[in-house]
C-alpha positions in Angstrom: 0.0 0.0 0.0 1.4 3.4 -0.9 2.3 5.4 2.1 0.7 8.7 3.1 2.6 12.0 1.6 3.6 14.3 4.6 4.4 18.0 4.7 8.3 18.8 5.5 8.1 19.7 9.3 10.0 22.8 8.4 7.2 24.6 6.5 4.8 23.8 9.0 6.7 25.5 11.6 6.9 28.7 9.4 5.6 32.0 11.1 2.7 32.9 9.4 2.5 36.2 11.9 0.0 39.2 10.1 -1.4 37.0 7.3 -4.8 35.9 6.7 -6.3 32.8 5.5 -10.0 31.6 4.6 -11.0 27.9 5.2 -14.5 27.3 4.1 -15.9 24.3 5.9 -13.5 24.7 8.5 -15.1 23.8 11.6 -14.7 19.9 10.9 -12.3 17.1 9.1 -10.1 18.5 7.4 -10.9 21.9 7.1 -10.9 22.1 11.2 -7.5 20.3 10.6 -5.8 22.9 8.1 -7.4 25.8 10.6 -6.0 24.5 13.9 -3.0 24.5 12.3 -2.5 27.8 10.4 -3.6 29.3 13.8 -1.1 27.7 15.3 1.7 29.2 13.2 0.7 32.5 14.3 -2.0 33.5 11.3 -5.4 35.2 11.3 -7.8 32.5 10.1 -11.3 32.8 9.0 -13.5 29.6 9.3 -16.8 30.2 6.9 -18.8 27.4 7.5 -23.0 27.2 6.9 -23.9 26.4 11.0 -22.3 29.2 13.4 -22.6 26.9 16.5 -20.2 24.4 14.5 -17.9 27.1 14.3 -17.8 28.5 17.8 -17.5 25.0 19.1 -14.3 24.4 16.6 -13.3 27.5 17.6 -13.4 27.0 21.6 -11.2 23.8 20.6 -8.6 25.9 19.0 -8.3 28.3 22.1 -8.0 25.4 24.3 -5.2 24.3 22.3 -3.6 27.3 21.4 -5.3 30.5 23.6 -3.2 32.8 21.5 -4.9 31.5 18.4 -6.8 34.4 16.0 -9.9 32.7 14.6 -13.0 34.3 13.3 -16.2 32.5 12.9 -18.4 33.6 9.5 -21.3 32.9 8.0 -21.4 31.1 4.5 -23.6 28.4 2.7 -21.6 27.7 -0.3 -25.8 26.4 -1.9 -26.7 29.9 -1.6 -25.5 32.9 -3.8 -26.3 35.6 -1.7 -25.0 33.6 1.8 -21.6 33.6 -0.6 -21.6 37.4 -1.6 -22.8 38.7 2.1 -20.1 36.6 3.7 -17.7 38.6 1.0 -19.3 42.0 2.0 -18.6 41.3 5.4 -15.1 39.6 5.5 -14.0 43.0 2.9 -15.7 45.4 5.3 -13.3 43.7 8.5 -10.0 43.1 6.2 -8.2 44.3 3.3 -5.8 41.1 2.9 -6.1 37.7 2.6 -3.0 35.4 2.1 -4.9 32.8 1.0 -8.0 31.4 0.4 -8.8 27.6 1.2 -12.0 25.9 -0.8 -12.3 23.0 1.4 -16.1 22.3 2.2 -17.9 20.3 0.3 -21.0 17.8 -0.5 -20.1 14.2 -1.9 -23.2 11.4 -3.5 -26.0 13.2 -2.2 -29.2 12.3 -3.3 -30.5 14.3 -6.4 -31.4 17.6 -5.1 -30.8 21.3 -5.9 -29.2 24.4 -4.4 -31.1 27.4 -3.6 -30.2 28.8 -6.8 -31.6 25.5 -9.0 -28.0 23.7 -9.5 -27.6 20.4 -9.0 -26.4 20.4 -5.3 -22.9 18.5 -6.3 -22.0 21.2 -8.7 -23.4 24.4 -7.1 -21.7 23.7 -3.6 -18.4 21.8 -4.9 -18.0 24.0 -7.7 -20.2 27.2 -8.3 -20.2 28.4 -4.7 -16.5 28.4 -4.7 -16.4 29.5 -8.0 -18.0 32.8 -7.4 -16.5 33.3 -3.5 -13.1 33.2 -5.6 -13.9 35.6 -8.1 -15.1 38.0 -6.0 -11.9 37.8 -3.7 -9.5 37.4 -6.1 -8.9 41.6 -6.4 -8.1 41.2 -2.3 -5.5 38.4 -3.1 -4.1 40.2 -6.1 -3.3 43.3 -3.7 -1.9 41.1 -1.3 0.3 38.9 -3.3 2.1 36.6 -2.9 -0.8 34.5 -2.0 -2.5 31.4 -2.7 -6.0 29.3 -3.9 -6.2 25.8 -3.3 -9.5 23.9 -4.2 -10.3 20.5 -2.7 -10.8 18.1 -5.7 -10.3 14.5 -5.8 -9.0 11.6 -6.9 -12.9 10.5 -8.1 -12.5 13.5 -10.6 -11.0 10.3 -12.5 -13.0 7.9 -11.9 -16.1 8.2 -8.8 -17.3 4.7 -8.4 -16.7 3.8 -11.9 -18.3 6.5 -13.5 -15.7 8.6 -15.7 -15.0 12.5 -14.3 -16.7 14.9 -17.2 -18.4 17.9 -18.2 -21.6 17.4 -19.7 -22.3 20.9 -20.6 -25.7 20.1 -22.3 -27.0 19.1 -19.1 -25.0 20.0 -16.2 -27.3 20.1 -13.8 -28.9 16.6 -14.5 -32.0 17.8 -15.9 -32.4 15.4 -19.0 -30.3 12.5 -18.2 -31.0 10.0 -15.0 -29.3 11.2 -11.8 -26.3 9.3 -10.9 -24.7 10.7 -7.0 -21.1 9.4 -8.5 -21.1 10.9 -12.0 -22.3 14.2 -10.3 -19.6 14.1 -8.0 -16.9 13.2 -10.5 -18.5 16.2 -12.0 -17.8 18.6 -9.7 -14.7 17.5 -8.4 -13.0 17.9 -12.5 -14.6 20.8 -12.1 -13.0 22.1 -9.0 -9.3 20.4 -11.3 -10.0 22.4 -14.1 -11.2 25.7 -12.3 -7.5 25.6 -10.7 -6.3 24.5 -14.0 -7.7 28.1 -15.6 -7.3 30.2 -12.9 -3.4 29.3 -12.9 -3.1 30.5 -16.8 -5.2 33.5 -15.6 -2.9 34.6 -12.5 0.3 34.1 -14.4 2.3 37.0 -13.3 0.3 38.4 -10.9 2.0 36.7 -7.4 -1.4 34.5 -7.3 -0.9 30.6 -7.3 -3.8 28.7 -7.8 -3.6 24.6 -7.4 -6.3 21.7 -6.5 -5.6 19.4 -4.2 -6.9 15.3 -3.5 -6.5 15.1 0.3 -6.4 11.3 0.6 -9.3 9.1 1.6 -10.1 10.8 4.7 -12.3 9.9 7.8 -14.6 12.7 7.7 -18.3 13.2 7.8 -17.9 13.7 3.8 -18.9 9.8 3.7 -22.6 10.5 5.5 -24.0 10.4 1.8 -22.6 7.1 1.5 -23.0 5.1 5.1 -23.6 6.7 8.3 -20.8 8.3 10.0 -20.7 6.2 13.4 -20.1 3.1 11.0 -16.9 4.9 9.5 -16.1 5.9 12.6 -16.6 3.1 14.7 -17.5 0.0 13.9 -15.5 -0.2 10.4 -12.5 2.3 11.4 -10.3 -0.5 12.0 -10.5 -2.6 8.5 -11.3 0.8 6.9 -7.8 2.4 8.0 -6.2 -0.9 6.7 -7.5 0.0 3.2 -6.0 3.4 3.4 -8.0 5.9 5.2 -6.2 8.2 6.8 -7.3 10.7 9.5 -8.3 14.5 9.1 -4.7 15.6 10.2 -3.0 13.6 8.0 -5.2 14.9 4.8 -4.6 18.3 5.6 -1.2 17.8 4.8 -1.3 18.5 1.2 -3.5 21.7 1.8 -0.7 22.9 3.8 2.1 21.6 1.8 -0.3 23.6 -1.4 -0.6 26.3 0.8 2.7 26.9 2.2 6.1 25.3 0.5 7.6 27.7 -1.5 8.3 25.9 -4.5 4.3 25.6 -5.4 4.8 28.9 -6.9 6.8 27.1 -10.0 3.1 24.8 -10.4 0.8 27.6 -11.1 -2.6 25.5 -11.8 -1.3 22.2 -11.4 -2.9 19.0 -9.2 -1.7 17.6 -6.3 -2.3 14.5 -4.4 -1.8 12.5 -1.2 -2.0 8.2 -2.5 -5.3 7.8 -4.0 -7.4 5.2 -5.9 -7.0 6.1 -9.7 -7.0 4.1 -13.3 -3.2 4.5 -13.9 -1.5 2.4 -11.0 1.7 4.6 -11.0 -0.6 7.4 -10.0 -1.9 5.6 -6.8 1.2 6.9 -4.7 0.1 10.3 -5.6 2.4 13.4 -6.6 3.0 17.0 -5.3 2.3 17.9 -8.3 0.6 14.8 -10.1 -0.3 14.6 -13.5 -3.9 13.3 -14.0 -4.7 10.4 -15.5 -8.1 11.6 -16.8 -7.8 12.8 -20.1 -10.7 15.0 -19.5 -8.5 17.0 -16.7 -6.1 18.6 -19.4 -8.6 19.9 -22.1 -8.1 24.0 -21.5 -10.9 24.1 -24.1 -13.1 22.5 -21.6 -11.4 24.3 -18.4 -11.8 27.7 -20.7 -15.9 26.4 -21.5 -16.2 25.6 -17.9 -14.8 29.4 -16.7 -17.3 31.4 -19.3 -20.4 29.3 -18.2 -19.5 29.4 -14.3 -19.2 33.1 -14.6 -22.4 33.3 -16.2 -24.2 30.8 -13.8 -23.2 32.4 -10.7 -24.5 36.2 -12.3 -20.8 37.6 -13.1 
């Protein structure tokens, strides 16, 4: 079994004194893992999450670890257009920089459904809702360059279940074909690949990196789509950690290494991964960077398609 990828101990013990940092979704798994630890190296973190009492509680954790910790608890519902723009109006009206910018929540096989806005609930939260909280940030991390985007992808933007990652941009938001959870989520999760993918050929030049990352196959409460957590988490944690699954604080190793290590800067737009479960073997062990073996995850025609229709989707 390939062995977990871990961030040089060097760059997680970097000062990270007067910068600022978004997590979305990070009052739990690896969101709360990649927060508790940029607080801990001294930086101002924002954790945007949809339930405020989440937040506090993740928050009151973070103290009790660290009492010198600066965290900020904000509302945002990535399904909801306006939550995303209010959260925006708020965090600009409390801070001119941000250092970086972590899309981390997410949705994964939900049952077909759609977002407040009409999207498919797969693509509107994993993609759409991040798609537009980045644009309309992106003039704050410009100014305060050098600074960073990292999207959480993953390795299912391959293959989810069997079902090949794509873009089917004649119906996106599964209103003519039959809903599938899997090809949804592959869906969003190229899409999150190739959103990096274009932003990294937009930013060239301007101190911005942009990268996506696959965290591993992590025990979070991602998997409550799937099976219910206390199985995960209990009864099948054992055999499950066997097959590979790694715990929150080892996933948020690549967000940090993506965030952080200096020499991420030379991948402007690329992928990278902790061991995951993909159709080429040699890509199993994963790759800071990795090249994708989906074909679909190099098209710039599709990543440049993508970019115009998100934009007008999310009213840009």
């Amino acid at each position: 079994m390939p062995k977990t990828l871990f961030c040089p101990s060097h760059i997680l013990e970097t000062h990270l004194f007067g910068k600022t940092y978004i997590v979305t979704g990070g009052n739990s798994g690896i969101g709360y893992a990649t927060a508790e630890h940029l607080a801990k190296q001294g930086a101002n973190v924002v954790i945007a999450c949809r339930r405020i009492a989440e937040g506090e509680k993740a928050k009151t954790l973070i103290l009790k670890l660290n009492p010198s910790a600066k965290i900020e608890i904000m509302k945002l519902d990535l399904a909801d257009l306006k939550s995303i723009r209010n959260f925006v109006n708020v965090f600009l009206a409390k801070h001119n920089e941000l250092h970086g910018l972590v899309n981390n929540a997410g949705v994964m096989y939900t049952p077909q459904s759609k977002t407040k806005d009409g999207f498919e609930t797969q693509f509107g939260t994993n993609h759409l809702g991040h798609y537009l909280l980045t644009e309309l940030l992106l003039p704050t991390l410009k100014q305060s360059a050098p600074s960073r985007i990292v999207i959480l992808s993953s390795c299912f933007h391959d293959k989810a279940q069997g079902r090949e990652g794509k873009i089917d941009f004649e119906d996106i938001n599964f209103e003519k074909r039959k809903y599938d959870g899997w090809e949804a989520y592959a869906q969003s999760k190229l899409a999150n690949l190739l959103y990096a993918k274009h932003l990294g050929k937009r930013l060239t030049a301007s101190g911005v990196t942009a990268v996506s990352v696959h965290p591993g196959w992590v025990r979070t409460n991602l998997i409550r789509g799937f099976m219910p957590v206390w199985i995960q988490n209990i009864m099948l944690k054992p055999i499950l950690k066997l097959a590979g699954m790694i715990e929150p604080w080892e996933g948020a190793q690549t967000t940090l290494y993506s965030l952080l290590a200096p020499d991420v800067e030379k991948h402007n737009g690329a992928y990278f991964s902790q061991k995951g479960i993909y159709r080429a073997k040699e890509a199993t062990k994963g790759g800071w960077p990795l090249h994708s073996p989906n074909p679909n995850a190099h098209d710039e025609v599709v990543a440049e398609r993508l970019d115009q229709i998100s934009r007008t989707l999310v009213g840009l």
